[in-house]
ChimeraX commands (.cxc) that place a marker at each C-alpha (Angstrom):
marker #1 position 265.27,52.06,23.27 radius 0.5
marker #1 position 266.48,50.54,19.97 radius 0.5
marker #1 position 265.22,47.30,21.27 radius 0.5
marker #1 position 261.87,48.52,19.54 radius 0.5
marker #1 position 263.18,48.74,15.76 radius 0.5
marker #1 position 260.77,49.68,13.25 radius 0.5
marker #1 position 262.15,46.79,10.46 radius 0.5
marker #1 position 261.70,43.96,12.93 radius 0.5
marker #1 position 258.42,45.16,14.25 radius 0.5
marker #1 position 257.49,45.07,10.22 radius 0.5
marker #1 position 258.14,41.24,10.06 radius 0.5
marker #1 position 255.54,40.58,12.97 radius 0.5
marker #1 position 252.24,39.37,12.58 radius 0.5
marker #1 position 248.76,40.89,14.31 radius 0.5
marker #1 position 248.54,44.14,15.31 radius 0.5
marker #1 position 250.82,47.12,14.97 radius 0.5
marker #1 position 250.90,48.20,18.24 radius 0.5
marker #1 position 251.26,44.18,19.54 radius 0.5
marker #1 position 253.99,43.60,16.55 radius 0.5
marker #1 position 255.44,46.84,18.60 radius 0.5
marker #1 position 255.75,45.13,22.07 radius 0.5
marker #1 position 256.44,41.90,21.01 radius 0.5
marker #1 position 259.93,43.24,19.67 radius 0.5
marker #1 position 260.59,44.93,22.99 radius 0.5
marker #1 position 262.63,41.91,23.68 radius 0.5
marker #1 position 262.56,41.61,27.06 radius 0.5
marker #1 position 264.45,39.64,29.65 radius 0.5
marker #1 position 262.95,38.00,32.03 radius 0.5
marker #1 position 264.08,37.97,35.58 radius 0.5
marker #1 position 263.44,34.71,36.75 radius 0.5
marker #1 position 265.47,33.43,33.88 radius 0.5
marker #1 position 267.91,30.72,33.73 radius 0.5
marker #1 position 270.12,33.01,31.86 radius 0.5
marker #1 position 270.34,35.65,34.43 radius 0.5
marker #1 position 272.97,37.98,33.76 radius 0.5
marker #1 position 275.77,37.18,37.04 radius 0.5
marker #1 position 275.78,40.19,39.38 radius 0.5
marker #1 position 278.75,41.49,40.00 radius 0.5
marker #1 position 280.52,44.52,42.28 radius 0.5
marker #1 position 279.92,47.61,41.82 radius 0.5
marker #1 position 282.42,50.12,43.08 radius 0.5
marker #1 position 280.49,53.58,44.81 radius 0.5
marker #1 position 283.17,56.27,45.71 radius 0.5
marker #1 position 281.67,58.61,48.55 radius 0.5
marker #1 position 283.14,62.40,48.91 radius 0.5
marker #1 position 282.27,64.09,51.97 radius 0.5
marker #1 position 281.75,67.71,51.74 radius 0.5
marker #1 position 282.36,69.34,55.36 radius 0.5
marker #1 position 279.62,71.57,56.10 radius 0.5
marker #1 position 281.77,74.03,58.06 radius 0.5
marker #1 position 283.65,74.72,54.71 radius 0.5
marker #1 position 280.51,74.52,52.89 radius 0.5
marker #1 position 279.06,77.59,55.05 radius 0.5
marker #1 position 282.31,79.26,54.04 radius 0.5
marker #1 position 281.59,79.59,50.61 radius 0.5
marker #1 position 279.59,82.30,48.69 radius 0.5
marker #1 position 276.01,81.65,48.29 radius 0.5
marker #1 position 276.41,81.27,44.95 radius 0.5
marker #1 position 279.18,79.00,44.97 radius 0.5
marker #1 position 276.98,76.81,47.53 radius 0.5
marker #1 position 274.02,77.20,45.20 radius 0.5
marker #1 position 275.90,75.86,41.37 radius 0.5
marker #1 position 277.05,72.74,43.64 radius 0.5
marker #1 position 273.73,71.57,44.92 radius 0.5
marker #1 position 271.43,72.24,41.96 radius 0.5
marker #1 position 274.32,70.35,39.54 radius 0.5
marker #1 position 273.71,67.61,42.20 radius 0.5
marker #1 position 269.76,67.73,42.49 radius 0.5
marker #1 position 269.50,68.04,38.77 radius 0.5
marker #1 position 271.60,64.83,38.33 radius 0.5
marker #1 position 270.04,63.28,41.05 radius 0.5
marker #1 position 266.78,63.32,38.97 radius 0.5
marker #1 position 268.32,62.81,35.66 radius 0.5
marker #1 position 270.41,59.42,36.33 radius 0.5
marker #1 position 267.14,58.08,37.97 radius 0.5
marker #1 position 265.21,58.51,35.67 radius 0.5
marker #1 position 267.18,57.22,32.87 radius 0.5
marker #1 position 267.38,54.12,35.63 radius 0.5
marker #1 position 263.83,53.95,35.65 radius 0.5
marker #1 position 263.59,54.55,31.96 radius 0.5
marker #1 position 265.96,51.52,31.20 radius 0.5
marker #1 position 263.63,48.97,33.39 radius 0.5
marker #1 position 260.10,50.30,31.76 radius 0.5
marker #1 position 261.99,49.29,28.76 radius 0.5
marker #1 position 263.04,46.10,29.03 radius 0.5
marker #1 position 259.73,45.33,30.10 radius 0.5
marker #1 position 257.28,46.47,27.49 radius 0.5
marker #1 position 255.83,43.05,26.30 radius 0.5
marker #1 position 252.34,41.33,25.78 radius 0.5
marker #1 position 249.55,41.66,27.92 radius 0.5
marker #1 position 248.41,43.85,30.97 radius 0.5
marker #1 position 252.19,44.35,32.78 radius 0.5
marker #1 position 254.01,44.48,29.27 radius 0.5
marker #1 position 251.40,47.29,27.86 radius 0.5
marker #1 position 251.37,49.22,31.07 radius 0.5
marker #1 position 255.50,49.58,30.50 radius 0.5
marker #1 position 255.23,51.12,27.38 radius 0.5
marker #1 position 252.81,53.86,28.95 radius 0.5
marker #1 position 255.67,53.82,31.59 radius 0.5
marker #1 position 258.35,54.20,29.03 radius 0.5
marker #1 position 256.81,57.31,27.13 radius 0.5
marker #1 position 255.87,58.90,30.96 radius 0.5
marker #1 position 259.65,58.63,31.80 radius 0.5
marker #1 position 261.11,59.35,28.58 radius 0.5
marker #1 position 259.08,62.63,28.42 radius 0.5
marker #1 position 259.57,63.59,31.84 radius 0.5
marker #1 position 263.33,63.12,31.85 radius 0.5
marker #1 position 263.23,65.37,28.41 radius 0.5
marker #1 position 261.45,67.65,30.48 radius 0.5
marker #1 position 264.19,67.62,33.45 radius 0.5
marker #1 position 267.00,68.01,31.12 radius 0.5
marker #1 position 265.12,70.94,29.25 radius 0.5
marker #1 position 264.84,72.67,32.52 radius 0.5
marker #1 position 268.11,71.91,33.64 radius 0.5
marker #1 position 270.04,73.00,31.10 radius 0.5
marker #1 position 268.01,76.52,30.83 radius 0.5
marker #1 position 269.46,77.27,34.46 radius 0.5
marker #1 position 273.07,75.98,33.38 radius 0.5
marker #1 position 272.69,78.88,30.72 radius 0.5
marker #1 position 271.38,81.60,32.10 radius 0.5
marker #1 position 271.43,83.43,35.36 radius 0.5
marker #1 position 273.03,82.70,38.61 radius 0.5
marker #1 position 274.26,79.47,38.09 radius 0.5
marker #1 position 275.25,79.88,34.53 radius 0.5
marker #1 position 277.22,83.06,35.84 radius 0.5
marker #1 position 279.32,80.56,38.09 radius 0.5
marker #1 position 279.81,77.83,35.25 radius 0.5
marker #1 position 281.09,80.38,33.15 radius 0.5
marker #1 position 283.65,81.46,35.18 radius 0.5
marker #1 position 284.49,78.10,35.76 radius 0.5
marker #1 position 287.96,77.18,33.65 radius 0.5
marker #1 position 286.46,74.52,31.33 radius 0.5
marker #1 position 288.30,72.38,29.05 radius 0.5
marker #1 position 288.10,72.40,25.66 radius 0.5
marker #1 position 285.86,69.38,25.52 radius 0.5
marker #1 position 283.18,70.65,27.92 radius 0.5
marker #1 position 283.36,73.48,25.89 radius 0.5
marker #1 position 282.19,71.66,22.80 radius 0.5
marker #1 position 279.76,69.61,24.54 radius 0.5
marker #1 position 278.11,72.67,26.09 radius 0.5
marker #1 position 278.14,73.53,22.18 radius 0.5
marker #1 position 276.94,70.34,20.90 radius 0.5
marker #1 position 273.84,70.62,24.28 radius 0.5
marker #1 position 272.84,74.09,22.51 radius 0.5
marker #1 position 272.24,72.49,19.57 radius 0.5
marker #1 position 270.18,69.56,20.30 radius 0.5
marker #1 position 268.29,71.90,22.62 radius 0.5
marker #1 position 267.12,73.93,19.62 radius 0.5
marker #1 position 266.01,70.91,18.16 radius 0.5
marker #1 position 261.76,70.54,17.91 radius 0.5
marker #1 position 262.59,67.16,20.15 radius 0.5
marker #1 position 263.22,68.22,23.36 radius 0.5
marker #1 position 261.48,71.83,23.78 radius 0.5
marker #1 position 258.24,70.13,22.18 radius 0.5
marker #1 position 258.16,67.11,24.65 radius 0.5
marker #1 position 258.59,70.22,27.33 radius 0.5
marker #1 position 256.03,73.12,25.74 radius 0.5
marker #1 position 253.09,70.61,24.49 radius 0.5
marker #1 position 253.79,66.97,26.28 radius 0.5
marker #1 position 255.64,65.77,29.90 radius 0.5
marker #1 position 253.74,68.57,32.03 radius 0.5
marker #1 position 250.34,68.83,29.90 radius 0.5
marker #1 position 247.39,67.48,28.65 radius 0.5
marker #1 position 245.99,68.18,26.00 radius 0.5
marker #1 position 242.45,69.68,25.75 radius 0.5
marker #1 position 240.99,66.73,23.72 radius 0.5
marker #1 position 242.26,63.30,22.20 radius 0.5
marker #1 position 241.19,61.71,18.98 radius 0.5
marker #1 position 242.03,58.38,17.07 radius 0.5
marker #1 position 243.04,59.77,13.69 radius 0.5
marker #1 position 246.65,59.73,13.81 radius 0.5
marker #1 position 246.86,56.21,14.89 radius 0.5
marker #1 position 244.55,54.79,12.06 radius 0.5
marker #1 position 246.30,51.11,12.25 radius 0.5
marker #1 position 244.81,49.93,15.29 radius 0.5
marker #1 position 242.69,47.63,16.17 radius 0.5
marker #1 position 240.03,45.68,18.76 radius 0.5
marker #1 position 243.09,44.14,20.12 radius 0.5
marker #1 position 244.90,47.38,20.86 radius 0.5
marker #1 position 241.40,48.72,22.47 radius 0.5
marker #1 position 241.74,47.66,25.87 radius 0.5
marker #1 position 241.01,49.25,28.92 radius 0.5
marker #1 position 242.27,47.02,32.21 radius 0.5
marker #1 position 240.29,47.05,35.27 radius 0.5
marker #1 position 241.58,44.73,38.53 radius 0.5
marker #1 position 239.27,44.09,41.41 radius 0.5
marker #1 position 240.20,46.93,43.12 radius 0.5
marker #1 position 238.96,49.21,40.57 radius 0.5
marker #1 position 236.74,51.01,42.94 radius 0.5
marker #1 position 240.52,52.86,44.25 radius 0.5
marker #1 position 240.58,53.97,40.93 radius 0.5
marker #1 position 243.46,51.31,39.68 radius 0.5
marker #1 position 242.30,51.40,36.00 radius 0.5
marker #1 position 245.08,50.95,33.02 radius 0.5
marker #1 position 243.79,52.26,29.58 radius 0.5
marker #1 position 246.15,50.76,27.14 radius 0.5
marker #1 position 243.62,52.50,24.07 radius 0.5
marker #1 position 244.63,55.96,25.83 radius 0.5
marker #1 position 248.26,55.27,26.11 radius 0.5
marker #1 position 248.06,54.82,22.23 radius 0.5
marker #1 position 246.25,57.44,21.18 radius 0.5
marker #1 position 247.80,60.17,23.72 radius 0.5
marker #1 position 250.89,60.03,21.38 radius 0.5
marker #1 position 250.23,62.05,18.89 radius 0.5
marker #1 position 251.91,64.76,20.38 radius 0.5
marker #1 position 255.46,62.98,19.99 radius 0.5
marker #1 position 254.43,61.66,16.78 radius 0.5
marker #1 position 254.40,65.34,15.34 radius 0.5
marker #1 position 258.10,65.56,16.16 radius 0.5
marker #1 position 258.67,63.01,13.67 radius 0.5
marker #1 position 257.51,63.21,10.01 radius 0.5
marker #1 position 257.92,59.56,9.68 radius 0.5
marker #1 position 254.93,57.53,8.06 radius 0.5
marker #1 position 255.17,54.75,10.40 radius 0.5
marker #1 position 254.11,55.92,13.89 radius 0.5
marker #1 position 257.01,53.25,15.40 radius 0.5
marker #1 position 259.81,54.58,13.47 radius 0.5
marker #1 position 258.72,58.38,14.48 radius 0.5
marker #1 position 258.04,57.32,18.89 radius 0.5
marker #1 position 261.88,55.23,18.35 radius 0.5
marker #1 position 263.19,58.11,17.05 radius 0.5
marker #1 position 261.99,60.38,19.39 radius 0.5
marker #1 position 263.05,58.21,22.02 radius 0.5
marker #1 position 266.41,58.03,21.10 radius 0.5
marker #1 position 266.75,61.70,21.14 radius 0.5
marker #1 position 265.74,61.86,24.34 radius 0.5
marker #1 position 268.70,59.29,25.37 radius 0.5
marker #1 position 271.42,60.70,23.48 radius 0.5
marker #1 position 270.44,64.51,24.86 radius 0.5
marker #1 position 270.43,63.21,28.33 radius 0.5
marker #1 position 273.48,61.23,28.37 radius 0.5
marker #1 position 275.47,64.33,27.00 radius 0.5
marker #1 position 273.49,66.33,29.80 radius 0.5
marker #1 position 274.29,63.96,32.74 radius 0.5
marker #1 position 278.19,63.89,31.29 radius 0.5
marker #1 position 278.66,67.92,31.37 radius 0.5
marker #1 position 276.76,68.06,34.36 radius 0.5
marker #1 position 278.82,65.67,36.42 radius 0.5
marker #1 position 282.47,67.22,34.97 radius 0.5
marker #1 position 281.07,70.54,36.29 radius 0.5
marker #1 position 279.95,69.71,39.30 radius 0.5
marker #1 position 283.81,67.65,39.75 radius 0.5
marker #1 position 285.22,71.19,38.89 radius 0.5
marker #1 position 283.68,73.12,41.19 radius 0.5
marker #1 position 283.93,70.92,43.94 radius 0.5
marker #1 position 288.18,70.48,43.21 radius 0.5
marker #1 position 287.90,74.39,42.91 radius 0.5
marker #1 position 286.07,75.65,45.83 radius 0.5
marker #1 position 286.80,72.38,48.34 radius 0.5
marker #1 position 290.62,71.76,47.38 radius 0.5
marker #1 position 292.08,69.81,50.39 radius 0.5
marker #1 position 288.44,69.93,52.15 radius 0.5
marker #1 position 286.79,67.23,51.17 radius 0.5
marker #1 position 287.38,63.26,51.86 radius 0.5
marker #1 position 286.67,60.23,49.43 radius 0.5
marker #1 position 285.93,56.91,50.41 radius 0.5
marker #1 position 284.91,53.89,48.55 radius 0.5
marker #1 position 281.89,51.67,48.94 radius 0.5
marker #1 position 281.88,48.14,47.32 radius 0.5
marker #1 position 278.69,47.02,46.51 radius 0.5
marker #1 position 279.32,43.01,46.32 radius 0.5
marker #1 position 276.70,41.91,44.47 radius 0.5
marker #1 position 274.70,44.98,42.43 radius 0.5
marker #1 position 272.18,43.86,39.82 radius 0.5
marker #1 position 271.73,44.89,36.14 radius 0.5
marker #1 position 268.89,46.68,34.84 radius 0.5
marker #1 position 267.74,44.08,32.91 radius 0.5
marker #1 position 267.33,41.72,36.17 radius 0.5
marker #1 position 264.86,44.52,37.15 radius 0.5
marker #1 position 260.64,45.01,36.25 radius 0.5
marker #1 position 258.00,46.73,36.66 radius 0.5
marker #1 position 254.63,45.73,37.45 radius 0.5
marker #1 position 251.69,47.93,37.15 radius 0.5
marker #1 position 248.90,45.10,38.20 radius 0.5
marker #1 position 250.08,44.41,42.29 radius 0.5
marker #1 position 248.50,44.01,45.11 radius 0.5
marker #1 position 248.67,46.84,48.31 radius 0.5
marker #1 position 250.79,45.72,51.11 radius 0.5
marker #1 position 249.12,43.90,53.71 radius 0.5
marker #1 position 250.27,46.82,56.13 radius 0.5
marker #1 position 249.27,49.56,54.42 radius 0.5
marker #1 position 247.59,51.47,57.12 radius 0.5
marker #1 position 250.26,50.95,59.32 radius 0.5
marker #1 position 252.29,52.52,56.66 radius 0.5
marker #1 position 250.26,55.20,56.17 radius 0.5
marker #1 position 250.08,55.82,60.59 radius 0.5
marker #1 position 254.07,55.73,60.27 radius 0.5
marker #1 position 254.14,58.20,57.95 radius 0.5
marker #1 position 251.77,60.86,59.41 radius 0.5
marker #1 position 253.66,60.21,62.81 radius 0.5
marker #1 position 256.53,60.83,61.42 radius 0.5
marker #1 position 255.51,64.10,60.08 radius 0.5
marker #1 position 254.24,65.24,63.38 radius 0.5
marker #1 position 257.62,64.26,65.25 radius 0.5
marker #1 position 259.63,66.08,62.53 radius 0.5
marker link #1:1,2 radius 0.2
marker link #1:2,3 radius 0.2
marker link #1:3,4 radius 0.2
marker link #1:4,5 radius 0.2
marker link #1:5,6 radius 0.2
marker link #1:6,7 radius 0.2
marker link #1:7,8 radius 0.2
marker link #1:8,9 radius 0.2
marker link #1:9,10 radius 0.2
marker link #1:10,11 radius 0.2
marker link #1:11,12 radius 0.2
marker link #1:12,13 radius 0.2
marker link #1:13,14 radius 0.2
marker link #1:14,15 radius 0.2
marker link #1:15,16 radius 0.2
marker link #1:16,17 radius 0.2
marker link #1:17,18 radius 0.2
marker link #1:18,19 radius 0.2
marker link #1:19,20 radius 0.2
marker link #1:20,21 radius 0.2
marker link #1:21,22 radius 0.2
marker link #1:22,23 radius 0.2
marker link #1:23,24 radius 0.2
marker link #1:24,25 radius 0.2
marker link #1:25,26 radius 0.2
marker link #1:26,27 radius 0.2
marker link #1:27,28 radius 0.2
marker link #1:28,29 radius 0.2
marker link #1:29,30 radius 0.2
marker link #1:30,31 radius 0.2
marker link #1:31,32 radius 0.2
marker link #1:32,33 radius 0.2
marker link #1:33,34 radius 0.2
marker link #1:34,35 radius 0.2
marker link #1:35,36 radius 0.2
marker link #1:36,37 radius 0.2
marker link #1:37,38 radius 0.2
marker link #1:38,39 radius 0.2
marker link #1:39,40 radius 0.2
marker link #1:40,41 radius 0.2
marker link #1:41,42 radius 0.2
marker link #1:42,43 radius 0.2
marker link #1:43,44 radius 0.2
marker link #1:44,45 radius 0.2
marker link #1:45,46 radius 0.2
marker link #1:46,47 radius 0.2
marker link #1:47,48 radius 0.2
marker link #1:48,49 radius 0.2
marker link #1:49,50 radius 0.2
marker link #1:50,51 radius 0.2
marker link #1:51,52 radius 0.2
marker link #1:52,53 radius 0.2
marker link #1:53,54 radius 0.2
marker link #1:54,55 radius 0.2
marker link #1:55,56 radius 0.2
marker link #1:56,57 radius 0.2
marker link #1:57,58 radius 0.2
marker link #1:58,59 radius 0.2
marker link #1:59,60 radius 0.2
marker link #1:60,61 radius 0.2
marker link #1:61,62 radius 0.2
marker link #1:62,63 radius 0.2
marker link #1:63,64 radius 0.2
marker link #1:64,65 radius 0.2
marker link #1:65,66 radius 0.2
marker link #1:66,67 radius 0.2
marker link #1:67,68 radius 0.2
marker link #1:68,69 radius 0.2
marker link #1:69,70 radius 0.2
marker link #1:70,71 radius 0.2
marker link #1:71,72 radius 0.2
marker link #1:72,73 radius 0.2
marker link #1:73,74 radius 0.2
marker link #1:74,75 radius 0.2
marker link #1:75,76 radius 0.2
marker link #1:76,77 radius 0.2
marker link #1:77,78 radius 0.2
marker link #1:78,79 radius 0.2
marker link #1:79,80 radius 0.2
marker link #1:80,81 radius 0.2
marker link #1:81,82 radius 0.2
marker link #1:82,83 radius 0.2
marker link #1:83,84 radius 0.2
marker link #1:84,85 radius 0.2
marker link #1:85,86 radius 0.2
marker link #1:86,87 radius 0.2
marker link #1:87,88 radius 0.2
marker link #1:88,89 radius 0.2
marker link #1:89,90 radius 0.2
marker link #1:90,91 radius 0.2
marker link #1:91,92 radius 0.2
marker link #1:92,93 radius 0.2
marker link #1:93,94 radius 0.2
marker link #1:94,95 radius 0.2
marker link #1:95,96 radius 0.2
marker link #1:96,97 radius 0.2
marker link #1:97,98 radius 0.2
marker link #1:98,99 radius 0.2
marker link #1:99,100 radius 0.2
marker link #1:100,101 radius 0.2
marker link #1:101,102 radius 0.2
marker link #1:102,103 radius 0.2
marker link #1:103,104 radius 0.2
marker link #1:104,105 radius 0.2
marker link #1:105,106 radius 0.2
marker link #1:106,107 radius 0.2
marker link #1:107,108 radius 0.2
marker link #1:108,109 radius 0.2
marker link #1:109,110 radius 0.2
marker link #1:110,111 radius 0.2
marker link #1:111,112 radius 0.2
marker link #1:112,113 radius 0.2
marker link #1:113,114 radius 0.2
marker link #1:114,115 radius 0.2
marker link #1:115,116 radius 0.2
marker link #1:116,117 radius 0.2
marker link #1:117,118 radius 0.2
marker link #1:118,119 radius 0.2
marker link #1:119,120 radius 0.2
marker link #1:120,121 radius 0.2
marker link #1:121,122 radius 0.2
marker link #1:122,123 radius 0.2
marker link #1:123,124 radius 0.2
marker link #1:124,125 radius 0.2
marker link #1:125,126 radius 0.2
marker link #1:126,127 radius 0.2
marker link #1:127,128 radius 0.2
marker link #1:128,129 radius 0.2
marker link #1:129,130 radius 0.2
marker link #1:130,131 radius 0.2
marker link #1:131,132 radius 0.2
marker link #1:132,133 radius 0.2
marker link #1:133,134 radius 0.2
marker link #1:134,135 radius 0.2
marker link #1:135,136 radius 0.2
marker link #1:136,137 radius 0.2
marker link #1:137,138 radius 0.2
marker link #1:138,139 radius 0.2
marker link #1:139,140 radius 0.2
marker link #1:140,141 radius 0.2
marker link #1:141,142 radius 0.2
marker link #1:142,143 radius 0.2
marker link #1:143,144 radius 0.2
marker link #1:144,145 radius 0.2
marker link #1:145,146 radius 0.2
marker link #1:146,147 radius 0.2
marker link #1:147,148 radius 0.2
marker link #1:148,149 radius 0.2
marker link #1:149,150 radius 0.2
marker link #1:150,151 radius 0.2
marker link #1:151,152 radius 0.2
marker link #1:152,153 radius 0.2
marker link #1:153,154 radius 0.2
marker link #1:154,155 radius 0.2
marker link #1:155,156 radius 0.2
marker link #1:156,157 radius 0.2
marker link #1:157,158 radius 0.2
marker link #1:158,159 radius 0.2
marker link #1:159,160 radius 0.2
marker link #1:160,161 radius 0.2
marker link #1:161,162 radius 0.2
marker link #1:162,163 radius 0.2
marker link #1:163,164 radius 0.2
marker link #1:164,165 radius 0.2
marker link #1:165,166 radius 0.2
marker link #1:166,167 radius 0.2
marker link #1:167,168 radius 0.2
marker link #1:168,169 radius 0.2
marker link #1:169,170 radius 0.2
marker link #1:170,171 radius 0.2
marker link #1:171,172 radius 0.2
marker link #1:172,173 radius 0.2
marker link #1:173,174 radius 0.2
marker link #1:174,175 radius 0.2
marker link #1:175,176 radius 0.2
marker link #1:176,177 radius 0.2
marker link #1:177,178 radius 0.2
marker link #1:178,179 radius 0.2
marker link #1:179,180 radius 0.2
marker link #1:180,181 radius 0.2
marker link #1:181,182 radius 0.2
marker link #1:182,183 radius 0.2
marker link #1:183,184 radius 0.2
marker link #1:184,185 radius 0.2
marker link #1:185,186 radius 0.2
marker link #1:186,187 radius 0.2
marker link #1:187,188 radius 0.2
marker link #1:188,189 radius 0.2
marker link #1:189,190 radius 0.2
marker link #1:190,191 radius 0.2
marker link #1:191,192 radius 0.2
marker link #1:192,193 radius 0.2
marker link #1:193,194 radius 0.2
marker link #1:194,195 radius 0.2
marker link #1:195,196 radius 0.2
marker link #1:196,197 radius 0.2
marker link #1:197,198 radius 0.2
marker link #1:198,199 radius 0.2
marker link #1:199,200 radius 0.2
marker link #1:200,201 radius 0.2
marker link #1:201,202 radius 0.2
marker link #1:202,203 radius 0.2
marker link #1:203,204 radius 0.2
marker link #1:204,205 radius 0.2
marker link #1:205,206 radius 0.2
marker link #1:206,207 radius 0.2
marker link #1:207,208 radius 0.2
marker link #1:208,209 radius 0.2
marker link #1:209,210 radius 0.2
marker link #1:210,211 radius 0.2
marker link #1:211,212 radius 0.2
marker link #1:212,213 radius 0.2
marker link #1:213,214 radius 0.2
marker link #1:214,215 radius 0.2
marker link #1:215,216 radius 0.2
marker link #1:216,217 radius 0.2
marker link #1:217,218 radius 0.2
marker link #1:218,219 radius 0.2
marker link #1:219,220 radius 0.2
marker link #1:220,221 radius 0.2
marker link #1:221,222 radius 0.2
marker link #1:222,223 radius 0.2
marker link #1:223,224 radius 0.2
marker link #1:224,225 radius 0.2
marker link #1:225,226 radius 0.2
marker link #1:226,227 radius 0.2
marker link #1:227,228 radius 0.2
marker link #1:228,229 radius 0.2
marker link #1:229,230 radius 0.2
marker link #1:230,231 radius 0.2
marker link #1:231,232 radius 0.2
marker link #1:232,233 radius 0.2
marker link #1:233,234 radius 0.2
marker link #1:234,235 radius 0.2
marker link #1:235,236 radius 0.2
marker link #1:236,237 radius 0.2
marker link #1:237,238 radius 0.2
marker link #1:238,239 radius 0.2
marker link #1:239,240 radius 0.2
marker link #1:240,241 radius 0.2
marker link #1:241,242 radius 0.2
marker link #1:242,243 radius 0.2
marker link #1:243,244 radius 0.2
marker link #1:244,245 radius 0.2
marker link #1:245,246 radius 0.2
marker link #1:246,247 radius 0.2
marker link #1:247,248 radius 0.2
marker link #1:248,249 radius 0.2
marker link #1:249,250 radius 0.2
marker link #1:250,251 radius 0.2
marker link #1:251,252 radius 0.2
marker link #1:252,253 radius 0.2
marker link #1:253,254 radius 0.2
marker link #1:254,255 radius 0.2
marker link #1:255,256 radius 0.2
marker link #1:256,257 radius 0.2
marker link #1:257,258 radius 0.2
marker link #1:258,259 radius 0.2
marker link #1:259,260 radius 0.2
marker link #1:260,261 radius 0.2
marker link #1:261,262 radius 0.2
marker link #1:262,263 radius 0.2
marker link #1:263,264 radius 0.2
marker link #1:264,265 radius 0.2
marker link #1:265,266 radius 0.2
marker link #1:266,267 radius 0.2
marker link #1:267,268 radius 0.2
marker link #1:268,269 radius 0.2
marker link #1:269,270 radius 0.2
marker link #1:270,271 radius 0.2
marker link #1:271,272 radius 0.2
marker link #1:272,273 radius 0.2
marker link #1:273,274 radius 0.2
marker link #1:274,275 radius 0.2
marker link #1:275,276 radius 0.2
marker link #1:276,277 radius 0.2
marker link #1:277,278 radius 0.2
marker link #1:278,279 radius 0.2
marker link #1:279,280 radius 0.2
marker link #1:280,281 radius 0.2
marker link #1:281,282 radius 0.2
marker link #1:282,283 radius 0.2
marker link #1:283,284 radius 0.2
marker link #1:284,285 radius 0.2
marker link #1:285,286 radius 0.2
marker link #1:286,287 radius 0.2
marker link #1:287,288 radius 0.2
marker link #1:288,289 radius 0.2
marker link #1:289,290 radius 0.2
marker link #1:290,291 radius 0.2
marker link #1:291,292 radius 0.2
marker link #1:292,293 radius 0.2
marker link #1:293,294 radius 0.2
marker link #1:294,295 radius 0.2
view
């Protein structure tokens, strides 16, 4: 997210919001410069069902919502990473900076609903009575705080799951013809329309987090809160989830280890909002509703 700094986007020429992507320095992954894959090591613990069963439903419960909620977490800051690296000029590069903001307020949204069950009732009954060390401890402390933040619990309350009742140009007062586009492919009759003008002015929201006077500096800011909250909320949540497993499972469970050869970085990875349909999508489509009826 610091890719889009306010001071270099200052130096750029033509509009703000195309200074904006143009300093989303982007990779390209065709490039000669292709960053070399390399392996990836994936350890796989195998939780016996039978001893699963065993436990209390509560005990059960704490392990498979700290695994669903990091499930959606990690992917989205996965998805969140690609949208970023490929904001950039034109149609694609404008429709991953709507991308970016949709993912960055979602996963704000996840964590902000996450952490609310990891602090009170059921769940946060069995994480307390977990033995925590003293760094968890201060994390969990240092979660709180950045939790009662504005950030986070306005991106939840007035953003990710909302709209707003009406939308209005005001706050964004520096743009211009270039920045009022509204994309339209062939297949616009399916409704596949991008609005890069609504994008823009469907911020305001997340700019009123942010009293800065330059609407970049306040989004990059915003952004970055998201990142740093989510990070600390993916680390607690994985340490607690290792606890209870090595608590409840001692001697149960088995590890093995995967080695993907040749795993890709993010930044080999894009997004592309303007794509055709596959050829087979009605076969698709027949696969999936058979598939439904067959269970």
């Amino acid at each position: 997210m610091r890719r889009i700094a306010p001071k270099a986007a200052a130096r750029k020429k033509g509009s703000p919001v195309r200074r904006q992507a143009k300093t989303a320095t982007r990779r390209n992954p065709t490039s000669k410069n292709r960053v070399r894959k390399r392996p990836l090591t994936i350890r796989t613990l195998t939780l016996p069902v039978g001893a699963l069963r065993a436990l209390t439903p509560d005990q059960r419960s704490a392990i498979f919502l700290l695994g669903l909620f990091l499930n959606e977490a990690n992917w989205l800051r996965k998805l969140l990473a690609i949208s970023v690296v490929s904001i950039g000029d034109g149609p694609d590069g404008q429709a991953n900076f709507a991308l970016t903001v949709q993912i960055a307020t979602t996963l704000a949204a996840k964590v902000y609903e996450g952490w609310n069950k990891v602090r009170a009732g059921d769940l946060a009954k069995t994480i307390h009575a977990l033995a925590l060390p003293d760094e968890l401890k201060a994390l969990r402390k240092e979660i709180n705080r950045a939790l009662a933040a504005p950030t986070i619990r306005t991106i939840r309350n007035s953003y990710s799951f909302h709209y707003p009742a009406a939308l209005d140009i005001a706050k964004l007062a520096s743009i211009d013809d270039t920045d009022s586009v509204i994309y339209v492919t062939d297949s616009a009759y399916n409704g596949d329309v991008f609005s890069h003008l609504s994008s823009l002015i469907a911020l305001e929201p997340l700019l009123a987090i942010n009293a800065a006077a330059d609407w970049r500096t306040a989004l990059v800011s915003v952004w970055n809160d998201v990142l740093k909250v989510a990070g600390l909320y993916c680390f607690f949540l994985s340490e607690a989830l290792a606890l209870l497993i090595s608590q409840y499972l001692a001697g149960k469970f088995t590890t093995t280890t995967i080695i993907k050869r040749n795993a890709p970085t993010i930044h080999e990875l894009a997004f592309r909002f303007f794509v055709h349909p596959p050829s087979n999508l009605e076969e698709l489509r027949e696969q999936v509703v058979l598939k439904a009826r067959t269970g």
